[in-house]
N, C-alpha and C positions, 0 to 999 in steps of 0.2 A: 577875852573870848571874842570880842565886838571884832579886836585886830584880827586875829587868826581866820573869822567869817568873810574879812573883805579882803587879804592879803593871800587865803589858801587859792579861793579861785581865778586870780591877778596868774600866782606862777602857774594853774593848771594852763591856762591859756596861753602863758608865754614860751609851756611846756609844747603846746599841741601846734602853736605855729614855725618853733623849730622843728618838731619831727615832719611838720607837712613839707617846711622849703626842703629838709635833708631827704625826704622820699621823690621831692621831685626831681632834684637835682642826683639823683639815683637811678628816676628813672631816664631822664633825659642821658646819660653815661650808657645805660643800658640799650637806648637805642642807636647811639653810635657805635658802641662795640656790634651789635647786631647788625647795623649799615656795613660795618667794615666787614666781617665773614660772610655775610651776603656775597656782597663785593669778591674775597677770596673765593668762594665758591665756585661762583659765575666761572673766574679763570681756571679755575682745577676743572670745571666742566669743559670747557672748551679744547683746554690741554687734553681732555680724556678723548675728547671727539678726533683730534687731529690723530694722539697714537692710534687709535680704533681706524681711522681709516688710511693710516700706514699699512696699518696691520692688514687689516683685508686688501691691501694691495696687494700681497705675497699669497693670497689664495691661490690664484691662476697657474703661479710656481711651484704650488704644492699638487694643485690638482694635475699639474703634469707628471711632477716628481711619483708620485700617487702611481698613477697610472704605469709608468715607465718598471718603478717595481713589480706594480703587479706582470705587465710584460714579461719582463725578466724571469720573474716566478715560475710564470706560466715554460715560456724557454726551456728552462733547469728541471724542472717537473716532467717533460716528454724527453730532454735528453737521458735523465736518470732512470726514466720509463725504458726507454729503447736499449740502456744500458743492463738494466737488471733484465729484462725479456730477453738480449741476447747472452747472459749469462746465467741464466735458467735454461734455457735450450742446452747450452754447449754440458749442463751436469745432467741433464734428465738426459740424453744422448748418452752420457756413459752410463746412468743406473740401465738406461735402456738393455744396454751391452753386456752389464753386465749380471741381470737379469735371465739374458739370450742363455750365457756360459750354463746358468745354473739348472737350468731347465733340460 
């Protein structure tokens, strides 16, 4: 019993100094993986700034393109106006007529 009282607490201690070096040495692992995707980050941030301001370089393009449709729209919408108003006249012209006959 004498052994087992001075021998248990010998391995608790031998036990508690390997788990401490194995957690440091865990954590020290941890903050370099962590330095390193920092790192990756940083670059995936900056790659996102440059497409982003690629990309808003083509607003100016769109805002023309934008525009020029609606133009256009606009265009096609008074010719198609001018179209049907003059092909409503030329049928209200004949009900006119033939309205005249029946009367």
């Amino acid at each position: 019993m004498d052994v087992l009282n001075a021998v248990l607490p010998v391995l608790l201690y031998i036990f508690g100094i390997i788990l401490l070096i194995v957690l440091i040495i865990l954590g020290i692992r941890m903050i370099q993986i962590l330095d390193k995707a920092d790192k990756m980050l940083d670059d995936a941030n900056e790659i996102l700034e440059n497409v982003s301001e690629k990309v808003n370089s083509f607003n100016g393009f769109f805002d023309i393109l934008d525009k020029t449709g609606y133009g256009i729209s606009v265009i096609g919408d008074k010719v198609i106006g001018l179209f049907s108003g003059i092909v409503s006249k030329i049928f209200n012209k004949n009900k006119k007529d033939e309205e005249d006959l029946y009367e």
